[in-house]
PAVEX-448739 format. One record per residue (C-alpha): residue number from 1; residue in three letters; y, z, x. Coordinates in steps of 0.5 Angstrom, whole numbers, plus 500, padded with zeros to 3 digits. Example, Ala and Ser with C-alpha at 12.3 -4.5 7.8 and 13.67 -1.06 7.14 Angstrom:
BEGIN
<pt i="1" aa="ALA" v="491" w="516" u="525"/>
<pt i="2" aa="SER" v="498" w="514" u="527"/>
This chain:
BEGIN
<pt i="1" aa="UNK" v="394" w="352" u="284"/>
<pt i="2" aa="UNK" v="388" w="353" u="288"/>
<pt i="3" aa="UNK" v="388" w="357" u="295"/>
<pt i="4" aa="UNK" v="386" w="354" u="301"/>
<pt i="5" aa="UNK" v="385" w="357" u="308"/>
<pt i="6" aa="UNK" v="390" w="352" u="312"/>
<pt i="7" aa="UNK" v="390" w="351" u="320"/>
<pt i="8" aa="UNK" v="396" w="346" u="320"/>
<pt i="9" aa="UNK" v="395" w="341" u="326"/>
<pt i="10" aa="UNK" v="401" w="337" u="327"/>
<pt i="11" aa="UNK" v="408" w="336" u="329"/>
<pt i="12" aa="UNK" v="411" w="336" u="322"/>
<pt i="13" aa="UNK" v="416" w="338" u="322"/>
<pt i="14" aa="UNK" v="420" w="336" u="329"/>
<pt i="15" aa="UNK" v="415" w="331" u="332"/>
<pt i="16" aa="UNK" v="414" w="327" u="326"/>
<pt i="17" aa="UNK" v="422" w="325" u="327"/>
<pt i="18" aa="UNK" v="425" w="319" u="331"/>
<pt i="19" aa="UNK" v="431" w="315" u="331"/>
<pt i="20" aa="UNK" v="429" w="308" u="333"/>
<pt i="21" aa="UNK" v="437" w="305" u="334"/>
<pt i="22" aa="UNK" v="437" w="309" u="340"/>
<pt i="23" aa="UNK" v="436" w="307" u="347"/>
<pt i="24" aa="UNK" v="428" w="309" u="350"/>
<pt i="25" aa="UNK" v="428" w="312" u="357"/>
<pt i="26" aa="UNK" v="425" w="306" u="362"/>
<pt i="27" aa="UNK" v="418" w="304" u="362"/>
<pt i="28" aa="UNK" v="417" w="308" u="354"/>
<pt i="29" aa="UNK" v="417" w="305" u="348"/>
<pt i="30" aa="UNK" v="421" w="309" u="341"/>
<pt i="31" aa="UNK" v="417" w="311" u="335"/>
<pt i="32" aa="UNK" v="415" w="305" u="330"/>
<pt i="33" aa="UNK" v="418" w="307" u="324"/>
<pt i="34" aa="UNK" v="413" w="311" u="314"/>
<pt i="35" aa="UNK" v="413" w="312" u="307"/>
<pt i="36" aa="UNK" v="411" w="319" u="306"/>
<pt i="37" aa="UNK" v="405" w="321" u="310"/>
<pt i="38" aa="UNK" v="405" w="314" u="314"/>
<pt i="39" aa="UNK" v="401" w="310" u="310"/>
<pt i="40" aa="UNK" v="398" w="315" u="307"/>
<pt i="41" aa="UNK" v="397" w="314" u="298"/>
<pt i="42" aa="UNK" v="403" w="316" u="294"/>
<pt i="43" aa="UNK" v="401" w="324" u="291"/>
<pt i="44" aa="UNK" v="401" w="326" u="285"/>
<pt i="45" aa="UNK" v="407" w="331" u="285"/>
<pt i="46" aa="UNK" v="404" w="335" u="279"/>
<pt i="47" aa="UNK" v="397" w="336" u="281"/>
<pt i="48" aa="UNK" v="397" w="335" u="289"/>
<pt i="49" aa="UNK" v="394" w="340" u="292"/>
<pt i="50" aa="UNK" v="395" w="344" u="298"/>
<pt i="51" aa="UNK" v="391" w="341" u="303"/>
<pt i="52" aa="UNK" v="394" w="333" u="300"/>
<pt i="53" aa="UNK" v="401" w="336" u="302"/>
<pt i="54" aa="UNK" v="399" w="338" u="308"/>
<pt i="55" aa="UNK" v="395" w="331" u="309"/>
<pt i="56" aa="UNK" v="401" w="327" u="307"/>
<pt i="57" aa="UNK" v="406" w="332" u="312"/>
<pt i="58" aa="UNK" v="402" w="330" u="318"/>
<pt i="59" aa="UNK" v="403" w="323" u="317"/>
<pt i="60" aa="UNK" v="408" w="323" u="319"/>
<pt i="61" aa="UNK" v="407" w="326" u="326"/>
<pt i="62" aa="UNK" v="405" w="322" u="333"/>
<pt i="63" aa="UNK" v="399" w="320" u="334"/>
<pt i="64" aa="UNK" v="399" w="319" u="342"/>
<pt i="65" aa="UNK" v="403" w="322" u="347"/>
<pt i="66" aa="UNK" v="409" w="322" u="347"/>
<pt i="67" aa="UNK" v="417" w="326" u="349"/>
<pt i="68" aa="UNK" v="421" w="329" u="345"/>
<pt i="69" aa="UNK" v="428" w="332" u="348"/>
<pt i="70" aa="UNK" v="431" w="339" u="344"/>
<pt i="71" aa="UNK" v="438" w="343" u="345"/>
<pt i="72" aa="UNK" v="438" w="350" u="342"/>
<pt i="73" aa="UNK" v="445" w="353" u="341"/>
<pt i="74" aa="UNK" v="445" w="360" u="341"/>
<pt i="75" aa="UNK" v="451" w="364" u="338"/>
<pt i="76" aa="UNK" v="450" w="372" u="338"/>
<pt i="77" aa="UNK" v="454" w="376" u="333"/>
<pt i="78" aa="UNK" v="460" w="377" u="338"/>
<pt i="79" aa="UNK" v="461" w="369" u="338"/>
<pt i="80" aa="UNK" v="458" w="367" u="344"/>
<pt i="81" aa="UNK" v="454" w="361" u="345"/>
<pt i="82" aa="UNK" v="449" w="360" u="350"/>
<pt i="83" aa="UNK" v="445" w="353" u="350"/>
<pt i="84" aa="UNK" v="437" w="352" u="352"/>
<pt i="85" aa="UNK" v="435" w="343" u="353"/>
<pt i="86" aa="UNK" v="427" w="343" u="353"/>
<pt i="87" aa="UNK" v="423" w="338" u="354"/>
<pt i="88" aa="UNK" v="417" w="338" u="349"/>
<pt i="89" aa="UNK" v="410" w="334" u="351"/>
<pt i="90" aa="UNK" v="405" w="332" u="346"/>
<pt i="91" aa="UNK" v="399" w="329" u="346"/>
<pt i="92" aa="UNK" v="393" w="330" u="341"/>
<pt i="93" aa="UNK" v="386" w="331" u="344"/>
<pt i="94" aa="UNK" v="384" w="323" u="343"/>
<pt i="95" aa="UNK" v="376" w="324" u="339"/>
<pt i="96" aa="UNK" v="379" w="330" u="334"/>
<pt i="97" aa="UNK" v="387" w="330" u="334"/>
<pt i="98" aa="UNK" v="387" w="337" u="335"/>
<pt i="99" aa="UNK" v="394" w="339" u="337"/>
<pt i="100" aa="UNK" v="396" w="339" u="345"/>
<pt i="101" aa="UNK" v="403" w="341" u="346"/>
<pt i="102" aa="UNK" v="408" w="342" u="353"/>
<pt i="103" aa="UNK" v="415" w="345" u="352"/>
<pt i="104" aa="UNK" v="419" w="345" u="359"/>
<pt i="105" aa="UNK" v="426" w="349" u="359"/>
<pt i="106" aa="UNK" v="430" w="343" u="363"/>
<pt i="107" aa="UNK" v="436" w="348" u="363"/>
<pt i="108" aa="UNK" v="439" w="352" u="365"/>
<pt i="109" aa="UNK" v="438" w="353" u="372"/>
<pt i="110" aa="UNK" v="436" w="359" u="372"/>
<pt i="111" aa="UNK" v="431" w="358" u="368"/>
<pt i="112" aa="UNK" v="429" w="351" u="369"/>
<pt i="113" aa="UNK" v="421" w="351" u="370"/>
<pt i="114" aa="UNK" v="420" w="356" u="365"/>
<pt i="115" aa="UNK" v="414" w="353" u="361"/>
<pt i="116" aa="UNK" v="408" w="354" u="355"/>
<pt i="117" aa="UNK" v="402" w="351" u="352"/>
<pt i="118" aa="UNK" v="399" w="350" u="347"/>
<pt i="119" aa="UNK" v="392" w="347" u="346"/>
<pt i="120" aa="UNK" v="387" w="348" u="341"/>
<pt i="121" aa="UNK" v="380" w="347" u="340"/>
<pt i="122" aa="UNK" v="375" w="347" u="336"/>
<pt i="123" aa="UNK" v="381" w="351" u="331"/>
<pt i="124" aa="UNK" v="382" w="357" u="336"/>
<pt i="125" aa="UNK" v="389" w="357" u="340"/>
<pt i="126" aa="UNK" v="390" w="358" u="348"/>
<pt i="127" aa="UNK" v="398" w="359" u="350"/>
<pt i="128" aa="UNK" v="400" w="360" u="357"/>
<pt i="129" aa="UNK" v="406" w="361" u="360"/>
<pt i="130" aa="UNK" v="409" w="360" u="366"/>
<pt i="131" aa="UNK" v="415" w="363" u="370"/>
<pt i="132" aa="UNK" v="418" w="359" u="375"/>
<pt i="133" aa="UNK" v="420" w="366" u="379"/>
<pt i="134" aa="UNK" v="413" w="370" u="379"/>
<pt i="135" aa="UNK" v="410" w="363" u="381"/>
<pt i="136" aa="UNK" v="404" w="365" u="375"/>
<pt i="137" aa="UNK" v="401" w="362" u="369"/>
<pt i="138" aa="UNK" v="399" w="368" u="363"/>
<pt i="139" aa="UNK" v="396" w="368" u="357"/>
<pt i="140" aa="UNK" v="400" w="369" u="352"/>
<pt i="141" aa="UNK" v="397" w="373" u="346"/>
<pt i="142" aa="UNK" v="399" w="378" u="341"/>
<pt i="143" aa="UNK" v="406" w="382" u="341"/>
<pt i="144" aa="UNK" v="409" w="377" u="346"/>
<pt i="145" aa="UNK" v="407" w="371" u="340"/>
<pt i="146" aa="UNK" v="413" w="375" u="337"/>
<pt i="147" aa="UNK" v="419" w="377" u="342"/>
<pt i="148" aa="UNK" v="426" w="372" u="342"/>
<pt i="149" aa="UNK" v="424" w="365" u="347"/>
<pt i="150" aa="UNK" v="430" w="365" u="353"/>
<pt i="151" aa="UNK" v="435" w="368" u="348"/>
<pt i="152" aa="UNK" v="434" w="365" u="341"/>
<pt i="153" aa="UNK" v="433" w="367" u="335"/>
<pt i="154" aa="UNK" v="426" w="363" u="336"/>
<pt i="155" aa="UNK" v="420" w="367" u="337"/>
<pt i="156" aa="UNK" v="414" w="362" u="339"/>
<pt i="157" aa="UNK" v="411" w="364" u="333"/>
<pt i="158" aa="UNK" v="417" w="361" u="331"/>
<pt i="159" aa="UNK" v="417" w="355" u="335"/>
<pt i="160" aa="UNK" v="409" w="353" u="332"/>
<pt i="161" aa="UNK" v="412" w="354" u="325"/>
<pt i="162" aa="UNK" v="418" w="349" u="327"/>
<pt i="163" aa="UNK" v="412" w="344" u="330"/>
<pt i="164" aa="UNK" v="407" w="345" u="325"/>
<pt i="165" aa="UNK" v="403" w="349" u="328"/>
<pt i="166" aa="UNK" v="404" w="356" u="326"/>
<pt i="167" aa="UNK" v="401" w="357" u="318"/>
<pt i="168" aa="UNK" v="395" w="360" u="319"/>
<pt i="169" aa="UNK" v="393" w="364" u="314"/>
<pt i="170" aa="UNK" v="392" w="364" u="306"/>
<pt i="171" aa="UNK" v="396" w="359" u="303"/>
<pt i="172" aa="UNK" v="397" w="357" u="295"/>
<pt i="173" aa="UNK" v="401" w="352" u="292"/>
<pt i="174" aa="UNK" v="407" w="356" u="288"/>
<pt i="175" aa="UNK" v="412" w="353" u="283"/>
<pt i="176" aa="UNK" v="416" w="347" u="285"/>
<pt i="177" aa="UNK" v="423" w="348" u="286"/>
<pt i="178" aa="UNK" v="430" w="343" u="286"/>
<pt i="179" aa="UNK" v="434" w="343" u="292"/>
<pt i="180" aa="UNK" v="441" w="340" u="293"/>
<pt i="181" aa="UNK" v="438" w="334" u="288"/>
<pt i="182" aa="UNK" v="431" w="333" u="291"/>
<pt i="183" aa="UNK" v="424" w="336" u="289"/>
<pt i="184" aa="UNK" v="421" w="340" u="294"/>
<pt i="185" aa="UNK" v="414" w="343" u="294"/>
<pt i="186" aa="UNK" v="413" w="351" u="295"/>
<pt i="187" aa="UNK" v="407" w="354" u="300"/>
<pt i="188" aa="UNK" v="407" w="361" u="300"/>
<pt i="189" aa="UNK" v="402" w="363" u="307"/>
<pt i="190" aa="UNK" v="400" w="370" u="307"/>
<pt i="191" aa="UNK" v="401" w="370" u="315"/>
<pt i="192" aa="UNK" v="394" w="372" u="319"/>
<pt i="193" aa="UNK" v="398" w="372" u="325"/>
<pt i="194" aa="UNK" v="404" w="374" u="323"/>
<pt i="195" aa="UNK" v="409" w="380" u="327"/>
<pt i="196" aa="UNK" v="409" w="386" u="325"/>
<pt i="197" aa="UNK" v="416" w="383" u="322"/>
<pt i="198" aa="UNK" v="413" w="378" u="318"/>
<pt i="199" aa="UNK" v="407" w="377" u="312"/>
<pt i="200" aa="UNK" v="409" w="371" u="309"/>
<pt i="201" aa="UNK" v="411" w="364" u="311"/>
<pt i="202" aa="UNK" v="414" w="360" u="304"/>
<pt i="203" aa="UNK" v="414" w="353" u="306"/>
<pt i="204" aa="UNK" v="419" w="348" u="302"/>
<pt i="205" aa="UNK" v="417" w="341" u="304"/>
<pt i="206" aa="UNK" v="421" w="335" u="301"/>
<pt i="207" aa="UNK" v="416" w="331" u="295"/>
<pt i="208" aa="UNK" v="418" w="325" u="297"/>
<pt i="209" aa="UNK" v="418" w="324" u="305"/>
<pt i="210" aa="UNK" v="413" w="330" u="306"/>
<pt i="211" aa="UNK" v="418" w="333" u="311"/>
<pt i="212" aa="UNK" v="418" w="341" u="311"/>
<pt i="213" aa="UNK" v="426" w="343" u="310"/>
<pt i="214" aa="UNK" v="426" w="349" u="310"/>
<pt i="215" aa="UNK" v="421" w="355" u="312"/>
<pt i="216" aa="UNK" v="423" w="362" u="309"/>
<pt i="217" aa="UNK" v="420" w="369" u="313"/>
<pt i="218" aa="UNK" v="419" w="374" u="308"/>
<pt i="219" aa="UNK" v="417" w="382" u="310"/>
<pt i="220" aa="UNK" v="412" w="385" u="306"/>
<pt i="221" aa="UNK" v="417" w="388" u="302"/>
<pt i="222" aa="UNK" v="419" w="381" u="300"/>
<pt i="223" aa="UNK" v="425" w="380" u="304"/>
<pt i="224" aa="UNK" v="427" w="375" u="307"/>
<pt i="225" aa="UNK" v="428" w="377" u="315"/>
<pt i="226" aa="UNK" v="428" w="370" u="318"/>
<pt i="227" aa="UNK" v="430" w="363" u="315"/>
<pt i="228" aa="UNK" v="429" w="356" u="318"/>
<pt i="229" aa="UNK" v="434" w="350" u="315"/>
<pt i="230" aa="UNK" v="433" w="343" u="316"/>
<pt i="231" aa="UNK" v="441" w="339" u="314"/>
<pt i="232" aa="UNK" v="439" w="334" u="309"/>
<pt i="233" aa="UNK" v="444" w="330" u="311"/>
<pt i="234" aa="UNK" v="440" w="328" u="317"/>
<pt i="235" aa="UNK" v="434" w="326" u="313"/>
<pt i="236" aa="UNK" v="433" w="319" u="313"/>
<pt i="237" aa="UNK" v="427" w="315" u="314"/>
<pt i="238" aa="UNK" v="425" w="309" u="318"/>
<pt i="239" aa="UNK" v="419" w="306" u="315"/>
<pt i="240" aa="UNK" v="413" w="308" u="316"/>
<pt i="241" aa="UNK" v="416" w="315" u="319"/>
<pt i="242" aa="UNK" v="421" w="320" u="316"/>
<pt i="243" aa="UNK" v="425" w="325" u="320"/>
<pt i="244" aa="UNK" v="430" w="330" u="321"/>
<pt i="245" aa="UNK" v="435" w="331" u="327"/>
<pt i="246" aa="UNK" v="438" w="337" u="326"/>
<pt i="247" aa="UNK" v="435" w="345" u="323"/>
<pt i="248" aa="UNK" v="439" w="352" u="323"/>
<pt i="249" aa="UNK" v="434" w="358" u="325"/>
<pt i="250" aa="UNK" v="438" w="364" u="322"/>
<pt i="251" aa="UNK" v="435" w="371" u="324"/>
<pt i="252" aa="UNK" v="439" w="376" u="318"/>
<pt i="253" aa="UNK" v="436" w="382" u="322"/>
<pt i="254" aa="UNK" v="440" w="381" u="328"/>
<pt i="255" aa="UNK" v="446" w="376" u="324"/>
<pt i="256" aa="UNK" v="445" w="370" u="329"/>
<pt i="257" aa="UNK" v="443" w="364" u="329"/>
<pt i="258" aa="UNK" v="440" w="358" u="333"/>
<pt i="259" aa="UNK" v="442" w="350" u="332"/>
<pt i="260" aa="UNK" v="437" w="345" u="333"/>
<pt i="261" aa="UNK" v="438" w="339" u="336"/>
<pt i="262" aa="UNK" v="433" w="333" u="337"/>
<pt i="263" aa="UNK" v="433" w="327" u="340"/>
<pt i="264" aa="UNK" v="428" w="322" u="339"/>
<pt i="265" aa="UNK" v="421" w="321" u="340"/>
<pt i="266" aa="UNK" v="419" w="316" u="345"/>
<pt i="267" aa="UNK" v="411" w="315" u="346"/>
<pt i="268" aa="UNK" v="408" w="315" u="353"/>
<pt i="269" aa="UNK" v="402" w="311" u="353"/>
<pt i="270" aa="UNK" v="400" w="314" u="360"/>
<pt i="271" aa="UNK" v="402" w="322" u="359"/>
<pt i="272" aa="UNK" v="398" w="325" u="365"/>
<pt i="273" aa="UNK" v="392" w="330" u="362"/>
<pt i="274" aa="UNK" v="395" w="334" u="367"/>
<pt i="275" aa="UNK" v="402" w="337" u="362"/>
<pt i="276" aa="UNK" v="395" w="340" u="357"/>
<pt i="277" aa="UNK" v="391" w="344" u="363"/>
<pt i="278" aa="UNK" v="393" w="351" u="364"/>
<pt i="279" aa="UNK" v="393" w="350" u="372"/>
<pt i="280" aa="UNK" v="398" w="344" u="371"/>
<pt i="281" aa="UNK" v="402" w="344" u="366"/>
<pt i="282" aa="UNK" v="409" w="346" u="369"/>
<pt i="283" aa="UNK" v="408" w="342" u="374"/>
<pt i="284" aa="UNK" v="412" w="335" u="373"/>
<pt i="285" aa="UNK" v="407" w="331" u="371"/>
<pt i="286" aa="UNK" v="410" w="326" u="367"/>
């Protein structure tokens, strides 16, 4: 299969979901509900390439502003829990779609406030991070990318990859596989900005819904240090969109494990500009 240079742009793997049966906040409207890739031509399994793979994941991402609620639960080795409720703001940028993202700790309280940013242009990266108790908004780059977010087994490298947004580096189409009955395509990423920890991201996206379900972290030996899961139980579609409201994040290193829950998405026809401006983005703007 023939390599490509990939720079995924889209809320794959976590925006792209959404449950319509459920109530919207006053004033918002749910998600319309997509065949793979919403409404992009169907693939052709054996020969697509990596780029039409990650044209027909994208499809199935909202593009307009819109909410998302997340509840990770995070459970240590000694079997204590700890649970972190986020909100996740997403609007692309309205003339190139690239990718805009906004995510809020509601709770606990003490660390209620605690926000990131991603925006991204012309295919560079800007992240910032603010701490309700220094009252600062820093850049965030390099090893910081890499350090666990508020207790989880999830580093920000690793929220991106949950969103979409992380696969930068060289990527090849690898062999197929079957899981739990279903086709799945196989992208193997050799990280360009991966933590010392990573050197591959090998990627398993469902061949008929073009959802990633599950991402593997590989060590340069070859070892798997980290595994992203998706419960196929909760795959489910509604046309034209595809989602999961349920993943697992298992860090094998330290023997703990993240439980992801998702809510659904809701479009914010008026999503202020001001959650996407590093002077702003924490506030509550919404």
């Amino acid at each position: 299969m023939k390599s490509a240079f990939v720079r995924v742009s889209g809320l794959a793997l976590l925006l792209a979901s959404t449950a319509a049966a459920a109530a919207s906040p006053a004033g918002n409207k749910p998600v319309p509900t997509a065949a793979p890739g919403a409404g992009s031509p169907p693939l052709n399994a054996f020969a697509a390439t990596v780029e039409e793979i990650n044209v027909c994941t994208r499809g199935n991402l909202a593009d307009r502003g819109s909410l998302r609620d997340v509840t990770l639960t995070s459970k240590a080795r000694d079997g204590k829990e700890r649970a972190l409720k986020l909100k996740l703001f997403w609007k692309p940028v309205k003339d190139t779609g690239e990718a805009r993202l906004n995510v809020r700790v509601t709770e606990p309280k003490d660390l209620a406030g605690s926000s990131y940013l991603l925006v991204r242009s012309e295919g560079q990266e800007q992240i910032y991070f603010y701490l309700p108790a220094a009252n600062k908004v820093q850049q965030v780059s390099g090893d910081d990318l890499n350090r666990p977010l508020w207790g989880t087994d999830l580093s920000y490298t690793d929220l991106k990859q949950l969103q979409g947004l992380a696969a930068n580096g060289t990527t090849k189409r690898i062999n197929d596989t079957v899981i739990a009955g279903r086709a799945h395509y196989v992208l193997e990423t050799q990280l360009a900005d991966a933590a010392p920890q990573y050197a591959t991201l090998r990627t398993y996206v469902d061949q008929q819904s073009c959802v990633p379900m599950r991402s593997d972290f590989l060590d340069g030996s070859g070892k798997l240090v980290k595994q992203l899961q998706a419960d196929a139980a909760t795959l489910s579609e509604l046309s034209p969109y595809w989602f999961v409201t349920h993943y697992a994040m298992k860090d094998l290193a330290r023997n703990s494990e993240t439980q992801i829950e998702l809510s659904d998405i809701y479009l914010l026809e008026r999503l202020s500009e001001k959650n996407f401006a590093p002077a702003t983005f924490y506030l509550k703007n919404e």
